[in-house]
Kinemage of the C-alpha trace (Angstrom):
@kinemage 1
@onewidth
@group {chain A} dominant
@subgroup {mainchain}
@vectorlist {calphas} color= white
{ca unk a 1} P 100.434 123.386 113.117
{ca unk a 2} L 102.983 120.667 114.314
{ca unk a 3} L 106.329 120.918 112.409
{ca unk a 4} L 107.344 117.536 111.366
{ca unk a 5} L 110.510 117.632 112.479
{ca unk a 6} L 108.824 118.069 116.470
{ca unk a 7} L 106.097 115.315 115.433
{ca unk a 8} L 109.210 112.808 114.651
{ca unk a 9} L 110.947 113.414 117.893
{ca unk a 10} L 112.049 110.401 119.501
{ca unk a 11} L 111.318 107.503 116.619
{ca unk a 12} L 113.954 106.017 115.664
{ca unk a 13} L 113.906 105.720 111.666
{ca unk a 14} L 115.905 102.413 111.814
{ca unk a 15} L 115.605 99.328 114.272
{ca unk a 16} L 111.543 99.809 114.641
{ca unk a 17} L 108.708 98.051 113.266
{ca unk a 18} L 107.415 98.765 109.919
{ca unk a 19} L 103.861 98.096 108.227
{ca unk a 20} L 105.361 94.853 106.680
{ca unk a 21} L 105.431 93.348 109.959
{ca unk a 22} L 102.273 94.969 111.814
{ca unk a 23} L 100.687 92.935 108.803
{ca unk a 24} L 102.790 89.710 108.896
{ca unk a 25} L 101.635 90.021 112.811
{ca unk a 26} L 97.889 90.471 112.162
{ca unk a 27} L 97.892 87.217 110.450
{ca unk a 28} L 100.080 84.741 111.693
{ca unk a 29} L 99.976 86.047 115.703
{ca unk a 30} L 103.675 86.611 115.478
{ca unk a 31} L 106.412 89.198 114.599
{ca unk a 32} L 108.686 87.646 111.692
{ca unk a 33} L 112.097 87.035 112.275
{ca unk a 34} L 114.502 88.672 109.722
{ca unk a 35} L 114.488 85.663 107.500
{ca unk a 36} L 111.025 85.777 107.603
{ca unk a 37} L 111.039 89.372 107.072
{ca unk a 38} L 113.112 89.444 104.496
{ca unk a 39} L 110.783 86.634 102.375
{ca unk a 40} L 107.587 88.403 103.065
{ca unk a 41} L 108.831 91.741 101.910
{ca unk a 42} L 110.036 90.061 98.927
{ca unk a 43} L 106.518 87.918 98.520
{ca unk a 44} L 104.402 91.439 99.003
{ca unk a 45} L 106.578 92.974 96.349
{ca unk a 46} L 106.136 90.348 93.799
{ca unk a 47} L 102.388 90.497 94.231
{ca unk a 48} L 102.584 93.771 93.352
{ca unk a 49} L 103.107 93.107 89.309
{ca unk a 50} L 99.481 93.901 88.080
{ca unk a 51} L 98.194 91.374 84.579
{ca unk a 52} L 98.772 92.532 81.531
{ca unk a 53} L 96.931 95.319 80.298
{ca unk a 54} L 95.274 96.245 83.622
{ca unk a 55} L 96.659 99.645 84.610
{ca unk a 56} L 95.699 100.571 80.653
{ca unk a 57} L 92.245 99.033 80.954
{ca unk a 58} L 91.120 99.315 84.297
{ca unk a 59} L 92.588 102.578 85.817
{ca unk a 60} L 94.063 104.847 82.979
{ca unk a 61} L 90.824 104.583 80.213
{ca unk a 62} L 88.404 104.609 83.418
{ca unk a 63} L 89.077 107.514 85.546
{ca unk a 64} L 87.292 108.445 88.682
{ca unk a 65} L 86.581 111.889 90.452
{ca unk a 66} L 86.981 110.204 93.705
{ca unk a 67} L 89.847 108.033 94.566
{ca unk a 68} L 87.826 105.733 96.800
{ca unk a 69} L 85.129 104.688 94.451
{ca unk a 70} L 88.307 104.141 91.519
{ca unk a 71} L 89.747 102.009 94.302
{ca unk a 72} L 86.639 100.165 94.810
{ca unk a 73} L 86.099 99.430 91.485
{ca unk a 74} L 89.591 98.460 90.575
{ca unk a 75} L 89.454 95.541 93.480
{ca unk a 76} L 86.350 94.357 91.730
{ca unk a 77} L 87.824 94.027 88.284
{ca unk a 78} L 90.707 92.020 89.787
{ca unk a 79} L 87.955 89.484 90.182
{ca unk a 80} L 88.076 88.814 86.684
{ca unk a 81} L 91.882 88.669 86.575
{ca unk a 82} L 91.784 85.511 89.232
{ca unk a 83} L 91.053 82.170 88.118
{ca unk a 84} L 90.141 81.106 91.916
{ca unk a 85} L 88.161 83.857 92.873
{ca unk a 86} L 85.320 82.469 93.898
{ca unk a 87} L 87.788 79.960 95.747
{ca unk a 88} L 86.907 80.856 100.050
{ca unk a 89} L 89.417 77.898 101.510
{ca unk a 90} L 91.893 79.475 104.286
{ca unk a 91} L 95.060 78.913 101.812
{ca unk a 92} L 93.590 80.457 98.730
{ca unk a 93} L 92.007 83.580 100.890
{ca unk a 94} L 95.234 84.138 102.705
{ca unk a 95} L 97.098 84.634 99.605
{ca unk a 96} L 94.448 86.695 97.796
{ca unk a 97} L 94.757 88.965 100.733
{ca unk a 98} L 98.291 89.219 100.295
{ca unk a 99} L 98.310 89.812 97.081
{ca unk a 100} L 95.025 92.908 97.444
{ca unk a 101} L 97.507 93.956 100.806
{ca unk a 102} L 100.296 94.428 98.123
{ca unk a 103} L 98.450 96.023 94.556
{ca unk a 104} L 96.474 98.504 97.109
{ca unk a 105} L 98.916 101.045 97.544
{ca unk a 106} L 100.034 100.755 93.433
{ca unk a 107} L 95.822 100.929 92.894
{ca unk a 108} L 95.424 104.459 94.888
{ca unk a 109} L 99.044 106.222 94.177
{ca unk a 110} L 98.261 105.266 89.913
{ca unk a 111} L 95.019 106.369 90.300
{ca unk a 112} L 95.708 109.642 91.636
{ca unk a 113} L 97.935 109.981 88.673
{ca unk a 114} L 95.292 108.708 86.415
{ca unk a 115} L 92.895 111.289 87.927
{ca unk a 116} L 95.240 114.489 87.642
{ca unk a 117} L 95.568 113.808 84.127
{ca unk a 118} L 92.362 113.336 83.193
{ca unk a 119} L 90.838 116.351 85.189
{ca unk a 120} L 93.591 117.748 86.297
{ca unk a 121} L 95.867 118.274 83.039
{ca unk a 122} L 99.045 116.968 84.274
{ca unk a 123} L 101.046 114.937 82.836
{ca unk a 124} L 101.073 111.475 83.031
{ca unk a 125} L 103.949 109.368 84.850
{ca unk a 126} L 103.610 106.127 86.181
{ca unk a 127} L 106.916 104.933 88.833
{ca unk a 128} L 107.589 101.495 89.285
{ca unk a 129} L 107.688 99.690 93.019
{ca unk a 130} L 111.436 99.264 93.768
{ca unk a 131} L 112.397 96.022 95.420
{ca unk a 132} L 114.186 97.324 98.219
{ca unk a 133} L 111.659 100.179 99.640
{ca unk a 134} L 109.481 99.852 101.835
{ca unk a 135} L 105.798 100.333 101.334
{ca unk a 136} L 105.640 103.431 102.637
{ca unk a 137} L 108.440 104.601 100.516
{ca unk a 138} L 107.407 103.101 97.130
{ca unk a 139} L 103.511 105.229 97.822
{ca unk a 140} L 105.817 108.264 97.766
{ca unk a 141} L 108.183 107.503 95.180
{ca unk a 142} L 105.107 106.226 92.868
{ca unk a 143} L 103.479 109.534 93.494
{ca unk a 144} L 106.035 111.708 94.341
{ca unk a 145} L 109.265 110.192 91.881
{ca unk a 146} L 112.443 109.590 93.154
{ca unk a 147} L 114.484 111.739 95.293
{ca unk a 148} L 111.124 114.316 95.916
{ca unk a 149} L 110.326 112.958 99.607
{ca unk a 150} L 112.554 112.691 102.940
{ca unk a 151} L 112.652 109.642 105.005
{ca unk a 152} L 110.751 111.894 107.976
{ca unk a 153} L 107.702 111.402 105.510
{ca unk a 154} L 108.242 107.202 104.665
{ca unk a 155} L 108.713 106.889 108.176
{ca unk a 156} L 105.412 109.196 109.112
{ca unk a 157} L 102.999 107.339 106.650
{ca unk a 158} L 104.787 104.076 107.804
{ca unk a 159} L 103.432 104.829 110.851
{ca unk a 160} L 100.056 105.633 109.471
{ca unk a 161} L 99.739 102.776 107.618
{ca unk a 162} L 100.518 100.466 110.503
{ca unk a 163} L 97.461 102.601 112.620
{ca unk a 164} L 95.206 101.203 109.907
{ca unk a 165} L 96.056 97.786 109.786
{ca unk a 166} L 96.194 97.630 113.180
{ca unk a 167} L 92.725 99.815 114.442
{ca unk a 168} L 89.988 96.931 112.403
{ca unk a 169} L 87.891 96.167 115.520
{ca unk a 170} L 84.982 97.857 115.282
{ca unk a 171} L 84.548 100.599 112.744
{ca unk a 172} L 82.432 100.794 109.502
{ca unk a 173} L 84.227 98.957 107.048
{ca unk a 174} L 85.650 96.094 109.189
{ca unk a 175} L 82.172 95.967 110.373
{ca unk a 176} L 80.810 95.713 106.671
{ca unk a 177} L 83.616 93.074 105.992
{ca unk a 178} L 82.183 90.868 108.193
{ca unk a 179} L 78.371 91.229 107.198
{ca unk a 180} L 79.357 90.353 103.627
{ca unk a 181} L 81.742 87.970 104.005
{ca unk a 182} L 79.786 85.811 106.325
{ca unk a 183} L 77.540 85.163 103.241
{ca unk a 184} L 80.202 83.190 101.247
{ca unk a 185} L 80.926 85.598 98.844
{ca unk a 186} L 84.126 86.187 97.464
{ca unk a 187} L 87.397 88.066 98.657
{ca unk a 188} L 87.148 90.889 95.796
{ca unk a 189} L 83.337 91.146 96.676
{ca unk a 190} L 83.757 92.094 100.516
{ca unk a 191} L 87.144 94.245 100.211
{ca unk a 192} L 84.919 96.660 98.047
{ca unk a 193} L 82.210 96.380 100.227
{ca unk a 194} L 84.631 97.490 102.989
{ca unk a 195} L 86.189 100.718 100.503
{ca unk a 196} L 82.705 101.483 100.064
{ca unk a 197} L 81.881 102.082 103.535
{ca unk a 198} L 85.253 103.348 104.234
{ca unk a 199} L 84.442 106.034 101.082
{ca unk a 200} L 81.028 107.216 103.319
{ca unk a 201} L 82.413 110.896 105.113
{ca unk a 202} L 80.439 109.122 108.599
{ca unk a 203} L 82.600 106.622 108.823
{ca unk a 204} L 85.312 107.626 111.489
């Protein structure tokens, strides 16, 4: 296999673009300046705060086998949490988006934790989001805790994570996004419709 080290070769891990602004990109059709930057970051991060009780309700007491389908479930139940959900103006989308864009990551990195206990027999630690990370870097110091992770590997799933956002144009999911949500229904609705296809082992 590739080392990492050879892989990294020639990215810079400062001055380059980040997932936070492949996303602010993707929807408003420009790159943020640093102001802007600096407000989205801090907008993504306070959307991160889940209500109250839902990592106890909704991922720790109801485990999943698969990541994916916990994932897909979880989005659902945040349905219930929103009292505009079935709300499908631009505005009130836009910022439901954000806010699924933001609790994502904290969804799959507590329900891997949630998982290894349950089946797994470890022990169970949850790490907050830090302000100041990135998202790359709060995934890994979620799962991974402080100080267990180099910057090669924020700036390698940085990098991933920006593929993602940025490869929608055709493929299952996006596909299945657009079938469902062409009905009317609700944000929550087609974002599990698109983990569920995304879950299928056909779909890239």
């Amino acid at each position: 296999g590739i080392a990492l080290s050879e892989l990294m070769k020639g990215i810079s891990l400062e001055n380059r673009f980040g997932f936070e602004e492949v996303i602010f990109l993707l929807l408003f059709n420009k790159l943020p300046n640093s102001l802007e930057l600096r407000d989205f970051k801090d907008l993504l991060f306070s959307y991160q705060v889940f209500p109250d009780g839902y990592v106890e309700d909704v991922i720790i007491k109801i485990p999943a086998h698969n990541i994916m389908n916990k994932m897909q479930r979880a989005f659902l139940t945040l349905y219930s949490y929103d009292e505009k959900a079935d709300d499908i103006s631009i505005l009130n989308v836009l910022e439901q988006s954000l806010k699924l864009i933001a609790k994502a990551p904290m969804i799959m990195a507590y329900s891997y934790h949630a998982k290894r206990h349950s089946f797994d027999g470890a022990d169970l630690m949850f790490n907050r989001p830090v302000l100041n990370m990135s998202m790359a870097e709060n995934i890994l110091h979620i799962i991974f805790g402080n100080g267990n992770y180099t910057m090669e590997e924020v700036a390698l799933l940085d990098m991933l994570l920006m593929v993602q956002a940025e490869h929608g144009g055709g493929n299952n999911s996006t596909f299945a996004t657009h079938v469902v949500s062409s009905t009317g229904t609700d944000t929550y609705s087609a974002m599990a419709t698109a983990i569920g296809s995304l879950k299928g082992p056909k779909h890239g």
